[in-house]
N, C-alpha and C positions, 0 to 999 in steps of 0.2 A: 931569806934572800933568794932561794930556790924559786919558793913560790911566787915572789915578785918579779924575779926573769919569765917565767911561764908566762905570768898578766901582760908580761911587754910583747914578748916573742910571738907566742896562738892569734892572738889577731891581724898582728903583722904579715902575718903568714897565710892569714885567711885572706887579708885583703888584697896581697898579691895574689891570691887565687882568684879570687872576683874578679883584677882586675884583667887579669890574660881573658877570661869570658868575653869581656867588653871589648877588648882591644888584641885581636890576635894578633901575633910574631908575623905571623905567613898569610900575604892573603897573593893568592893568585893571579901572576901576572904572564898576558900573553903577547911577546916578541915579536914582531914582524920587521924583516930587513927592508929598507927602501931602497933600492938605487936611483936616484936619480942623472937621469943623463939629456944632452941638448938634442930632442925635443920629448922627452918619454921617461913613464915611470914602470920599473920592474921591479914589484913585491914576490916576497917570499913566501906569503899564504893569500888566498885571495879570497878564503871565507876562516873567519874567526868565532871561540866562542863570547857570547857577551859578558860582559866584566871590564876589567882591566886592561889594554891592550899601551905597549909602549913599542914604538915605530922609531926603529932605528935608523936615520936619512944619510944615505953615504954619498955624496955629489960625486960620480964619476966625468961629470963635460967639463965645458971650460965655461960656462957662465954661472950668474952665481942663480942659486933654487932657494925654494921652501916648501915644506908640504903643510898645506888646510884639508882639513877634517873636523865636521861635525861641529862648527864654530870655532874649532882653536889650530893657531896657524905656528909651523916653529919657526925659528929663528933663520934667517938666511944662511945658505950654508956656502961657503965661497967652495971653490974647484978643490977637490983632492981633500975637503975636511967633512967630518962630520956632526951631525948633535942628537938630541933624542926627543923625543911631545910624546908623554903620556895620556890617555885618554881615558874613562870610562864608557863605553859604550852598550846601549840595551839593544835587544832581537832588532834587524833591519837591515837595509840598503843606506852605505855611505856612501857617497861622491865624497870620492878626494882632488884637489889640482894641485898646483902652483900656482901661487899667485901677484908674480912676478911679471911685471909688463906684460903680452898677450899668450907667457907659455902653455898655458891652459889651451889655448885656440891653437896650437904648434901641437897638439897631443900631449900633453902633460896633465893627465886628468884620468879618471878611472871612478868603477864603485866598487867597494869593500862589502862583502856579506857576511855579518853578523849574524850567528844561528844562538 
């Protein structure tokens, strides 16, 4: 009986170890605050490294925002709320706007540097 708990157990065990290989717990994610406000964006790092970067968009105006980056755009954020867009990004120069009726042309627009 022993040793047929062992045949079940050692593999089981192996193959959660393989599988944390493959698939790590922690992979590195890098935060940046957004604020957005009517007509301008105020980040909280303005050169990041490459990887993972998640942009927290806090709307401080009174009309409604979103932030686009690098093709992916978040969600409108009405006055006083906020949401998050996670990104992957490699070594470079972002432009980011809003791209919300002509906020971008109001100064809602900036680049992110990527090292």
């Amino acid at each position: 009986m022993k040793v047929l708990l062992a045949a079940v157990v050692l593999p089981l065990t192996f193959a959660g170890a393989g599988a944390a290989a493959y698939y790590p717990s922690t992979v590195k994610t890098t935060t940046v605050t957004v604020r957005a406000k009517d007509f301008s964006f105020v980040l909280s790092r303005r050169s990041v490294p490459h990887g993972r970067i998640t942009f927290v968009i806090r709307n401080v105006g009174h009309t409604p925002h979103d932030f686009a980056i690098a093709g992916h755009t978040s969600s409108h954020v009405q006055p006083g709320k906020s949401t998050r867009l996670t990104v992957t990004l490699k070594r470079g120069r972002y432009p980011y706007k809003c791209t919300v009726d002509s906020h971008a042309k109001l100064g809602m627009k900036g680049v992110l540097q990527v090292t």
